[in-house]
PASEBA-1860 file (N, C-alpha, C; in nm, 3 decimals):
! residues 141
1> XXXXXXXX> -8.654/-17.503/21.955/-8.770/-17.492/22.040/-8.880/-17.582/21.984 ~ -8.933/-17.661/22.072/-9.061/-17.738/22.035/-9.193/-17.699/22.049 ~ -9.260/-17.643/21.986/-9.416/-17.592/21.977/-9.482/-17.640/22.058 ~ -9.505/-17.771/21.987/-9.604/-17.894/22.012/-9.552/-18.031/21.998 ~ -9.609/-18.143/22.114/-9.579/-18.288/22.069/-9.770/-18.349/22.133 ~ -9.761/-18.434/22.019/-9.882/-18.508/22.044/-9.845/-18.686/22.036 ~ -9.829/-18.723/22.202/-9.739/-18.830/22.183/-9.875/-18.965/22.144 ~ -9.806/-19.052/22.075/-9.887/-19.176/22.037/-9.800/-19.201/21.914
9> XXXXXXXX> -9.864/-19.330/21.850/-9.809/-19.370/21.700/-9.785/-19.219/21.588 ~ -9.770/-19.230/21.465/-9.740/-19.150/21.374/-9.850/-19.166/21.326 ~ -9.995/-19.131/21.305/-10.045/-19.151/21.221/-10.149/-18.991/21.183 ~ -10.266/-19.045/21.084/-10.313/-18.913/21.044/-10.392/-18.842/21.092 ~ -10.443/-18.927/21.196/-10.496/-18.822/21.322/-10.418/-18.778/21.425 ~ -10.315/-18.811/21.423/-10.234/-18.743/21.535/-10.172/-18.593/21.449 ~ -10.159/-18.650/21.346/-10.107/-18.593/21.249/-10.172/-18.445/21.254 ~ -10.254/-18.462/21.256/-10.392/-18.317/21.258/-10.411/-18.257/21.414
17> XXXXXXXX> -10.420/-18.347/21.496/-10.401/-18.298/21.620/-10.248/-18.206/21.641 ~ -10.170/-18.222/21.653/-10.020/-18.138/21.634/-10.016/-18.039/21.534 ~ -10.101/-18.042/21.411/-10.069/-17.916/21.336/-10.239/-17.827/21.410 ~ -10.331/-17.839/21.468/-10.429/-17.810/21.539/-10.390/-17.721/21.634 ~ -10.330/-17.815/21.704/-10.230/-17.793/21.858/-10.129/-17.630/21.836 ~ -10.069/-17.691/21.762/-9.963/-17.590/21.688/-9.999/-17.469/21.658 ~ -10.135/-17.439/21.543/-10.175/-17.371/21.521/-10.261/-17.287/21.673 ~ -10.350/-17.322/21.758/-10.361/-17.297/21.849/-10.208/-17.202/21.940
25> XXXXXXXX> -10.128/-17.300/21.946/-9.991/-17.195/22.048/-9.932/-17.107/21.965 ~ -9.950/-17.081/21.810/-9.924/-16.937/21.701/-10.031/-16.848/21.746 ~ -10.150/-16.875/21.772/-10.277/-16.787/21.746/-10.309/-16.802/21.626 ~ -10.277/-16.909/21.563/-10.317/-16.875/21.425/-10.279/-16.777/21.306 ~ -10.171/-16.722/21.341/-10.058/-16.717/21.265/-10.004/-16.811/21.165 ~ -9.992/-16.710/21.011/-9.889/-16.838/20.945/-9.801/-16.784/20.970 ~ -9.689/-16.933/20.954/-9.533/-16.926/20.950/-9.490/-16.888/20.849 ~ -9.397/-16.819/20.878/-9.310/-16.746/20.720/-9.243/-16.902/20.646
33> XXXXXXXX> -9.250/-17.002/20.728/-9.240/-17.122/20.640/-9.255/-17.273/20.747 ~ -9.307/-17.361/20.655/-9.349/-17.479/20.734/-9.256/-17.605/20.647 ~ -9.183/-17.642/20.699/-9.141/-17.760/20.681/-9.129/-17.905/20.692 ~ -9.154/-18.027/20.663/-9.173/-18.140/20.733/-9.081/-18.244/20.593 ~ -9.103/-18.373/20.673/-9.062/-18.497/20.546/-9.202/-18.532/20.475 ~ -9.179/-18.617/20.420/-9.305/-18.626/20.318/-9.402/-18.724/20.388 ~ -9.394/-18.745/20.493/-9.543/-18.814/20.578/-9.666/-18.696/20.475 ~ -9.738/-18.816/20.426/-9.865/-18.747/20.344/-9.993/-18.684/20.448
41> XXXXXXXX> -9.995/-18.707/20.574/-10.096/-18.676/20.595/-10.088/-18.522/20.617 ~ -9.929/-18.456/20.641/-9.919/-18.347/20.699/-9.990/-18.203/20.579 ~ -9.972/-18.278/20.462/-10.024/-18.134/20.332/-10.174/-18.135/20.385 ~ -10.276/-18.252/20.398/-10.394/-18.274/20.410/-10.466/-18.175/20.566 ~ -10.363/-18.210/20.683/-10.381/-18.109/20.810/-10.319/-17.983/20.819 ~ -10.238/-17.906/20.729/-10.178/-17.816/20.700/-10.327/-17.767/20.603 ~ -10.343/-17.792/20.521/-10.477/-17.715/20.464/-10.606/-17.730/20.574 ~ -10.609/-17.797/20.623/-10.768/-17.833/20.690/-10.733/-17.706/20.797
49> XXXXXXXX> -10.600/-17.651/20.842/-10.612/-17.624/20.974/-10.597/-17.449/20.891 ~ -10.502/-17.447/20.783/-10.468/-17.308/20.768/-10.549/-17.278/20.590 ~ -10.610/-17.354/20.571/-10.622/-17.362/20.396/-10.782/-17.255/20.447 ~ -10.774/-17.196/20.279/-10.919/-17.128/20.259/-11.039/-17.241/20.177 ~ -11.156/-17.215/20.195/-11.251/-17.318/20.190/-11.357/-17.203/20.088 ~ -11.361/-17.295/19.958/-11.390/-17.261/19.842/-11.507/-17.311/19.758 ~ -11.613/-17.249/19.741/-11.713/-17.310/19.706/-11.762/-17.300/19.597 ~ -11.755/-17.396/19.436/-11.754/-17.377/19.349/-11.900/-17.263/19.282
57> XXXXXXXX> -11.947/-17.168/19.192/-12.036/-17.157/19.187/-12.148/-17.278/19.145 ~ -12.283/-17.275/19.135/-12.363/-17.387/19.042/-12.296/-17.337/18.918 ~ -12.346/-17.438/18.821/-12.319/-17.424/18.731/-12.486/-17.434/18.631 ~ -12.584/-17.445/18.677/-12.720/-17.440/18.592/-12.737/-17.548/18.521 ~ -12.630/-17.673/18.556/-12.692/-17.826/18.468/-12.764/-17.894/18.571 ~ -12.773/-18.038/18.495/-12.852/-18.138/18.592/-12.693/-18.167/18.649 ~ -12.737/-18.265/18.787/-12.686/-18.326/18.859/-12.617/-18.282/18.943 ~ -12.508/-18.367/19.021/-12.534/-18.297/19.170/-12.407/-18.184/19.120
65> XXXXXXXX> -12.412/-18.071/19.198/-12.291/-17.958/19.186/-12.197/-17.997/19.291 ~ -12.068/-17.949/19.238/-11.921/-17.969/19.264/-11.920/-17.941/19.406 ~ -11.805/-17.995/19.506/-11.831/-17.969/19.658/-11.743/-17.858/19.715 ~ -11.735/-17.808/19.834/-11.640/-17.713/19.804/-11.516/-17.808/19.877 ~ -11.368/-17.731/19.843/-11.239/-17.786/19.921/-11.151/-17.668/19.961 ~ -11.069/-17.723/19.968/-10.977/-17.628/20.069/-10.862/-17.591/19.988 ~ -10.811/-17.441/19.966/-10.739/-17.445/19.881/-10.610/-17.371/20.018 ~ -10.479/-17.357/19.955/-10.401/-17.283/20.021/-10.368/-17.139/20.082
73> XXXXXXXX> -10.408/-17.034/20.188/-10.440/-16.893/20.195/-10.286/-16.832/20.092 ~ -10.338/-16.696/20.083/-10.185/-16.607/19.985/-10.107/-16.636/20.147 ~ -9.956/-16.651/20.111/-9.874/-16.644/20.226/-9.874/-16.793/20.263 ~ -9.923/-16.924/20.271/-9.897/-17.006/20.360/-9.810/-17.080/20.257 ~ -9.687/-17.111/20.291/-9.596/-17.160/20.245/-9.522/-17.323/20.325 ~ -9.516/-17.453/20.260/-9.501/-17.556/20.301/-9.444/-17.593/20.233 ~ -9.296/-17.647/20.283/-9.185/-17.737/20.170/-9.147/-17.869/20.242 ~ -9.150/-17.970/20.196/-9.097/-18.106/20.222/-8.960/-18.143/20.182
81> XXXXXXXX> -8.904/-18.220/20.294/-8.739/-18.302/20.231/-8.784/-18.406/20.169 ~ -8.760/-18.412/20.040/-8.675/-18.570/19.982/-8.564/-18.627/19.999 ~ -8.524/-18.707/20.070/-8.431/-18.797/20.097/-8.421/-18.856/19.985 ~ -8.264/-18.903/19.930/-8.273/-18.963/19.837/-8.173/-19.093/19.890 ~ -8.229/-19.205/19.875/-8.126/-19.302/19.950/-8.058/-19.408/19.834 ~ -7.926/-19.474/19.875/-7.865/-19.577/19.852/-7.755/-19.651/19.948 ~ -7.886/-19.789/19.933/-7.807/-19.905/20.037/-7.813/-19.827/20.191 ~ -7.919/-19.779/20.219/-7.953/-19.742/20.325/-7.900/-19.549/20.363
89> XXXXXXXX> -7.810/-19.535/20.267/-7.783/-19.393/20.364/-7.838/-19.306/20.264 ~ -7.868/-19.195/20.350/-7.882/-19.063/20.240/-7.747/-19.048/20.172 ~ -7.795/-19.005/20.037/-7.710/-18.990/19.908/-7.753/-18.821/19.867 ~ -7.859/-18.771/19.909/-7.914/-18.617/19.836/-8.035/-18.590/19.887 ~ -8.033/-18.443/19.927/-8.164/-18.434/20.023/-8.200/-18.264/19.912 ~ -8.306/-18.323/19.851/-8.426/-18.214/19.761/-8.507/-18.155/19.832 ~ -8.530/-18.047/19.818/-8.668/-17.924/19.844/-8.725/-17.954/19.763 ~ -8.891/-17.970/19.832/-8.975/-17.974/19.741/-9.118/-17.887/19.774
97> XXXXXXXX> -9.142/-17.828/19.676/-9.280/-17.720/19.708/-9.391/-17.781/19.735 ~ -9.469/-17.726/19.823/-9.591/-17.821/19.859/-9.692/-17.702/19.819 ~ -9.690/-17.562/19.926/-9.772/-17.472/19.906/-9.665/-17.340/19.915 ~ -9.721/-17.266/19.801/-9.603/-17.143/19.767/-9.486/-17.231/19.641 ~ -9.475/-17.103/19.585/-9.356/-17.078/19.546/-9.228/-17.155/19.516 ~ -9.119/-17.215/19.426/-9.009/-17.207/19.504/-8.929/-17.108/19.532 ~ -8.986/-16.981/19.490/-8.853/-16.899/19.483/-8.943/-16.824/19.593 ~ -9.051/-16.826/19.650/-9.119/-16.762/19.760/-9.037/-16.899/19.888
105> XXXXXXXX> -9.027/-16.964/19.846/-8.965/-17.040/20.025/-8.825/-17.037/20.002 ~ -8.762/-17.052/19.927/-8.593/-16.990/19.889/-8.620/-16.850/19.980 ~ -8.684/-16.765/19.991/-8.662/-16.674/20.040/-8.697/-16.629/20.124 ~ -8.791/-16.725/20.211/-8.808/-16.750/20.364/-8.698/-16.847/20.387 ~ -8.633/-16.870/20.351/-8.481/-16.957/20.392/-8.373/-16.867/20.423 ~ -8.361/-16.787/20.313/-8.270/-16.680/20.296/-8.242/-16.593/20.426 ~ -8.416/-16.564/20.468/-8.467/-16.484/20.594/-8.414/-16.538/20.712 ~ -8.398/-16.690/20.747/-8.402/-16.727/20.839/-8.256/-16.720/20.917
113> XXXXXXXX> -8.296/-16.700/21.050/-8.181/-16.680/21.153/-8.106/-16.789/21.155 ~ -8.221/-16.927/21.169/-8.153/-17.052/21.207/-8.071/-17.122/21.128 ~ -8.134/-17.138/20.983/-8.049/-17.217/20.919/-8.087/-17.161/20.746 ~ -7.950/-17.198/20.675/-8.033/-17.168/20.582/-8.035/-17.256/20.478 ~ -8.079/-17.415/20.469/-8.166/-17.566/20.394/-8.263/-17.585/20.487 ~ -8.305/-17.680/20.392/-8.459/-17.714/20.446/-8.393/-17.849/20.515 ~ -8.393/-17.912/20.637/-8.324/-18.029/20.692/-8.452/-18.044/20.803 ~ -8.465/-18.213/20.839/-8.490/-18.248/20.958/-8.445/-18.266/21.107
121> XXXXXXXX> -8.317/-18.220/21.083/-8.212/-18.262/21.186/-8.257/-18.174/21.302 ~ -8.309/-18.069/21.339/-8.353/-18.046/21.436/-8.431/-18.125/21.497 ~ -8.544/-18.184/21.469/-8.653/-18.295/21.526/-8.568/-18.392/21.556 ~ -8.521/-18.447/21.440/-8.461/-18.588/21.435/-8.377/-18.556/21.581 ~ -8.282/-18.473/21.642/-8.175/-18.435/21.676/-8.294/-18.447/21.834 ~ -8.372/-18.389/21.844/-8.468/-18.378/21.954/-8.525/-18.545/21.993 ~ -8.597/-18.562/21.872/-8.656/-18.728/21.890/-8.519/-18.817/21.974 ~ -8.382/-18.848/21.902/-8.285/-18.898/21.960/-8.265/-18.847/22.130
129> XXXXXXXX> -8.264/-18.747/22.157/-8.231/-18.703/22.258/-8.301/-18.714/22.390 ~ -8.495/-18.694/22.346/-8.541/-18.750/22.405/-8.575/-18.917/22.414 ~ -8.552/-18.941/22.321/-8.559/-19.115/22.343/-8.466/-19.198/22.449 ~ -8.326/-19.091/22.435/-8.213/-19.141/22.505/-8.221/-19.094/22.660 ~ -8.320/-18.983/22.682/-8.326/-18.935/22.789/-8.407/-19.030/22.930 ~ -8.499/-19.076/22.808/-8.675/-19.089/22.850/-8.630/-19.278/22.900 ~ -8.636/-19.324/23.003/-8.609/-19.468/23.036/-8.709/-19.582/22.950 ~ -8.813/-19.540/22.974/-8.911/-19.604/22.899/-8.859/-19.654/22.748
137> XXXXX> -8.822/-19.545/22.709/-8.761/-19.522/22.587/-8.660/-19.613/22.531 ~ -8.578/-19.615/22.661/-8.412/-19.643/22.634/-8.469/-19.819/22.632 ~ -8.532/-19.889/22.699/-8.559/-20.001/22.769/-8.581/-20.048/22.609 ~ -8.713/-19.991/22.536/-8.762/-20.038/22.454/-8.669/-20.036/22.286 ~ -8.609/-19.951/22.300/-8.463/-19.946/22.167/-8.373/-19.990/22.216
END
């Protein structure tokens, strides 16, 4: 099932718009787990959209005081694939912790109905399908 698509280039404002979007059709709900590849902008809109916002105390010196940022809420859990390649193909695909745990997303894996690794092949499997569907698409690949 597809949440959300925010069609245009890949970049880091779209990037934020779709986890925005997303978050919007949950209610704002976290997911018992969030997964993606390592596109960097997604840890950065994953906190902005679900992160807690933290404001250092003063500290009673001169100069300017610390700003606040966004840290991760208890519960929001985000793991990335590493692909590991040679001569073009995947050779080994790593979990990697972004926010949470590893043994807290091991076990939102464990939980899950659908599958149980962390893989892209659903999207990927969707992106292909609609590309092949979509004429526009087909013309331009």
């Amino acid at each position: 099932m597809v949440i959300s698509v925010v069609p245009g280039k890949r970049t880091a404002k779209n990037v934020e718009k779709l986890v925005v979007d997303f978050k919007k059709r949950t209610s704002g709900r976290i997911m018992n787990l969030i997964t993606s590849d390592e596109y960097k902008p997604y840890k950065k809109a994953i906190l902005k959209a679900y992160g807690g916002k933290i404001t250092p105390p003063a500290t009673g010196k001169r100069g300017r005081p610390k700003g606040s940022c966004r840290v991760p809420v208890k519960g929001l859990k985000y793991a990335t694939v590493h692909k590991t390649r040679q001569k073009g193909r995947v050779v080994k695909i790593d979990l990697r912790a972004t926010f949470g745990s590893k043994s807290d997303i091991e076990a939102a894996i464990e939980t899950s109905v659908v599958s149980k690794t962390i893989n892209t092949a659903f999207i990927e499997r969707h992106n292909g399908t609609d590309r092949n569907r979509n004429a526009r698409k087909v013309r331009k690949g």
